[in-house]
VOZAPA-991550 format. One line per field, with one value per residue (C-alpha): residue in one letter; x, y, z. Coordinates in nm, 2 decimals. Layout:
! residues N
res	A ...;
east	X ...;
north	Y ...;
up	Z ...;
***
This chain:
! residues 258
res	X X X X X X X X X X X X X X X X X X X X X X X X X X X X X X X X X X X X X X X X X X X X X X X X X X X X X X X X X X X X X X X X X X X X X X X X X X X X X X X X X X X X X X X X X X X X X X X X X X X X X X X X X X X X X X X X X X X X X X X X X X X X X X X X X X X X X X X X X X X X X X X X X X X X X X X X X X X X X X X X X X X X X X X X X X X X X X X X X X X X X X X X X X X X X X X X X X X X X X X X X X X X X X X X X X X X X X X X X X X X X X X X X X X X X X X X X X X X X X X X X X X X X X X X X X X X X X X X X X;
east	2.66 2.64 2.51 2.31 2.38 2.09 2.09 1.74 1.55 1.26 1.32 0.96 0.94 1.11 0.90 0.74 0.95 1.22 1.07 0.84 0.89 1.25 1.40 1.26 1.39 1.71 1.76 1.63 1.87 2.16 2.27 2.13 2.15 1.97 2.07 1.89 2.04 1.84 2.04 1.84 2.04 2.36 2.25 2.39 2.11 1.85 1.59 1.75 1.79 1.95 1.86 1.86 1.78 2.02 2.26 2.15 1.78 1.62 1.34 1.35 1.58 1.91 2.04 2.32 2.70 2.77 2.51 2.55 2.92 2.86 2.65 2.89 3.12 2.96 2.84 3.21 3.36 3.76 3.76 3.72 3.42 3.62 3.66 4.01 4.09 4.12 4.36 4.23 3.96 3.81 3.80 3.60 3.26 3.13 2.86 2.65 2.43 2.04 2.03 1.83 2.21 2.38 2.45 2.08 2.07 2.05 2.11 2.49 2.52 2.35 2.53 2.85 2.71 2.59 2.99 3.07 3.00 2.89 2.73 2.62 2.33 2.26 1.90 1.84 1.58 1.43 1.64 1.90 2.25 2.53 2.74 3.04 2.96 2.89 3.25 3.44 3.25 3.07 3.21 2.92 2.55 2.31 1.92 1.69 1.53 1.48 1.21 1.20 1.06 1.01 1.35 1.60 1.42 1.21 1.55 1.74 1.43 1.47 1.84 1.87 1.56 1.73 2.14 2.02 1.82 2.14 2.33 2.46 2.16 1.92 1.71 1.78 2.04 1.82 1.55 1.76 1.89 1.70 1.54 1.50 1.81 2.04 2.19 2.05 1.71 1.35 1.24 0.97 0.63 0.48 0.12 -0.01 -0.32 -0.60 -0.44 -0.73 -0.90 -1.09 -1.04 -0.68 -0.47 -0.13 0.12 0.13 0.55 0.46 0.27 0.50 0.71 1.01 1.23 1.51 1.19 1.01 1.41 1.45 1.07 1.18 1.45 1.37 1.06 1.29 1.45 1.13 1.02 1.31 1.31 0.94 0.96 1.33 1.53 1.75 1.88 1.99 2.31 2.46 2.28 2.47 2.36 2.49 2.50 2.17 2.03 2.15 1.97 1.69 1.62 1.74 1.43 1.19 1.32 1.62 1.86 2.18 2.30 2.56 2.43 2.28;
north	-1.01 -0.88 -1.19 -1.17 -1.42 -1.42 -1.57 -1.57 -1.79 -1.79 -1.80 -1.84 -1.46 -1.37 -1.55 -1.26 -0.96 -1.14 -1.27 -1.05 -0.72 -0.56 -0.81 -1.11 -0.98 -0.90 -1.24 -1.40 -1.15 -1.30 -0.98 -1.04 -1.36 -1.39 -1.75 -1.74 -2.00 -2.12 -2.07 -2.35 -2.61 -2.51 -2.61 -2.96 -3.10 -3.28 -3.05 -2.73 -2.51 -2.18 -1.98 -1.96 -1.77 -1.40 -1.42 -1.18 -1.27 -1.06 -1.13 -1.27 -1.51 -1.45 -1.61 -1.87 -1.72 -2.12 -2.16 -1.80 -1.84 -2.20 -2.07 -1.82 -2.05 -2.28 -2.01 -1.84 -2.17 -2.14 -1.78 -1.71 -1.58 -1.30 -0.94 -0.88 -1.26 -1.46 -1.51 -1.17 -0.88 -1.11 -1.42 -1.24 -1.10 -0.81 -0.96 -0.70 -0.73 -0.57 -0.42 -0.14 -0.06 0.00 0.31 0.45 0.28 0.55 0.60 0.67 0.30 0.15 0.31 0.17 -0.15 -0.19 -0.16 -0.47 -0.85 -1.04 -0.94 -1.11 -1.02 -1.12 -1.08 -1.07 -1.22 -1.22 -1.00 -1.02 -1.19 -1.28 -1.00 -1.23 -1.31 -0.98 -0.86 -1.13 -1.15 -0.88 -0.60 -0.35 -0.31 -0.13 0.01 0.10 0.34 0.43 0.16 -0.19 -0.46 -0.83 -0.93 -0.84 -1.01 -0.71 -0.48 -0.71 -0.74 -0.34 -0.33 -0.61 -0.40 -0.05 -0.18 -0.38 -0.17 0.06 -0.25 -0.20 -0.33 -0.41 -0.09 0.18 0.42 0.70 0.56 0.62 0.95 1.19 0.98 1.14 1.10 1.05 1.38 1.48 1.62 1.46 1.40 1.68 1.58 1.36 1.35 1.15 1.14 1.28 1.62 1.78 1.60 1.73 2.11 2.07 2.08 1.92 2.22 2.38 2.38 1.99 1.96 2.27 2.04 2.28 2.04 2.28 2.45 2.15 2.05 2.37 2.34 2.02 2.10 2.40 2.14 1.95 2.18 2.34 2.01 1.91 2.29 2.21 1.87 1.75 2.08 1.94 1.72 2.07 2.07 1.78 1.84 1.86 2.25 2.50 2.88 2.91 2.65 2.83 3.18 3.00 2.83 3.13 3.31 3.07 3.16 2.91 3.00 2.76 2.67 2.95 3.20 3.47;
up	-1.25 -0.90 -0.60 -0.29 -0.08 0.22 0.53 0.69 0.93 0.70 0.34 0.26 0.30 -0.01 -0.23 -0.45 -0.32 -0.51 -0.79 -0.97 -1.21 -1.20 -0.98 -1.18 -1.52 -1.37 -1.24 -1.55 -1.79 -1.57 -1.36 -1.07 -0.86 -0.55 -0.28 -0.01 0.28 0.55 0.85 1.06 0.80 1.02 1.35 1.51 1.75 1.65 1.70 1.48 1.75 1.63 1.93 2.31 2.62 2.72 2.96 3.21 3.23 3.00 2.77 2.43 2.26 2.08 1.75 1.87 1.78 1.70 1.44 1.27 1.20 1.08 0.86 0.70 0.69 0.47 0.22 0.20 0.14 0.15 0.26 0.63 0.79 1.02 0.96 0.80 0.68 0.35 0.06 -0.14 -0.13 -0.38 -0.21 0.06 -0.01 0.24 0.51 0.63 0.90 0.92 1.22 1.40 1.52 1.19 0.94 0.82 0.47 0.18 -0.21 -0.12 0.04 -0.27 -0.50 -0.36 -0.31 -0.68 -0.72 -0.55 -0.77 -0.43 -0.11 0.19 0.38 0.74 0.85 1.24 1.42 1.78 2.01 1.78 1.72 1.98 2.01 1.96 1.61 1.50 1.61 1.45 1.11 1.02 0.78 0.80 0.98 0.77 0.92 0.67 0.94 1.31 1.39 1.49 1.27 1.32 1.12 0.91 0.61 0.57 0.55 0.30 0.06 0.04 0.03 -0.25 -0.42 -0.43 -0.51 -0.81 -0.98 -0.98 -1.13 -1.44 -1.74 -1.48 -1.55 -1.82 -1.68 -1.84 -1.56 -1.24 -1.36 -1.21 -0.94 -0.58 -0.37 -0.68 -0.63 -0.36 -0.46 -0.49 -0.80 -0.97 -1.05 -1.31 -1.49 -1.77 -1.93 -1.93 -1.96 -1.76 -1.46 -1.17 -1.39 -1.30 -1.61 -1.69 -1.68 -2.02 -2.02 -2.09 -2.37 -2.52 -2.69 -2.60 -2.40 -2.29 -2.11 -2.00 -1.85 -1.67 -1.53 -1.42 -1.22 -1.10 -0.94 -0.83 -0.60 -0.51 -0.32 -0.22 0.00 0.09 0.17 0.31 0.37 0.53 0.18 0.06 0.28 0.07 -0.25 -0.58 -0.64 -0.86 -0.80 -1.00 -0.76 -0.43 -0.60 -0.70 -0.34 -0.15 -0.35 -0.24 0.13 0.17 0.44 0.40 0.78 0.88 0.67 0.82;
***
């Protein structure tokens, strides 16, 4: 079973993201566990506060250090919420951080997240957290893409989404296989019925029956769009010397190649 642990300002936000289709089955199957914590529980003064004005005099408020770390301290238990310390790798889950600031998130990342049994997700809010806390405690800061959104709950719903549908039973592994971004390449097209709409027909390789043909036809799509439509995935593409002939046809030119 791999666990998300979430900290979040609003918790109310994950209801339905969470807990519907893949994610629901996955959780009721027992691979997937999903906590989300409430990080206002760990303030001290009566009135909750989590946040406060910048130092400096800008605008905006700024998730209190105090509160943050309180908070990961009560959801690690025993182990220790900074960088580098407790008894074991074990005792220790990674705490990652959503953050406009961090590594752009991609099907690499998740695939070495589905790896791990726990994770702990950090979601930001207002202008962000106090840079104190985020030296001492956090292992990693992930972005899911270079644009600002309201909080990091957004981010950790599509995280949590695309590392446990990698885990291990949660989907058929026969369904991820030749997803896009799993080697590299977008995924080729699909059609269903009916097998002629608006006078366009389904391709005829599909309804041949011939599957080493319809498999070829598949991949050689998948290469196609994948030159047509990100280009620049090519560079770190999985590709053959068939591939690199077949692209180079359709007018590839690998960078320093002349």
């Amino acid at each position: 079973m791999i666990q998300f642990d979430i900290l979040t300002l609003f918790p109310g936000m994950f209801t339905g993201p969470l807990t519907e289709s893949i994610l629901k089955r996955g959780q009721e199957a027992g691979l997937l566990q999903i906590v989300l914590h409430d990080i206002r529980a760990y303030a001290t003064d009566r009135h909750k506060s989590v946040d406060a004005y910048p130092f400096g005099g800008v605008a905006g408020m700024v998730l209190r250090a105090d509160v943050v770390y309180a908070a990961l301290a009560g959801i690690l238990g025993t182990a220790a919420p900074e960088v580098g310390t407790g008894a074991s790798a074990d005792s220790r889950p990674p705490v990652i951080y959503l953050s406009p600031d961090g590594e752009l998130f991609n099907q690499r990342i998740a695939h070495e997240l589905a790896l791990l049994s726990r994770i702990v997700l950090v979601c930001g809010h207002y202008e962000g957290i106090d840079e104190r806390v985020r030296a001492c405690c956090f292992d990693r800061e992930i972005s899911i893409g270079d644009y600002v959104i309201t909080g990091g709950e957004l981010a950790a719903m599509v995280v949590v989404d695309a590392v446990a549908r990698l885990y291990p039973g949660v989907l058929a592994s026969a369904s991820t296989y030749e997803e896009s971004h799993g080697d590299g390449l977008l995924e080729y097209p699909h059609y269903t019925r009916p097998a002629v709409w608006h006078e366009q027909a389904v391709p005829d390789v599909l309804i041949s029956g011939h599957h080493a043909r319809i498999a070829a036809w598949r991949h050689e799509q998948r290469l196609r769009r994948t030159l047509e439509r990100r280009p620049d995935l090519l560079e770190g593409a999985i590709l053959s010397a068939k591939d690199r002939a077949f692209l180079q046809q359709l007018g590839w030119n690998p960078r320093g190649e002349s």
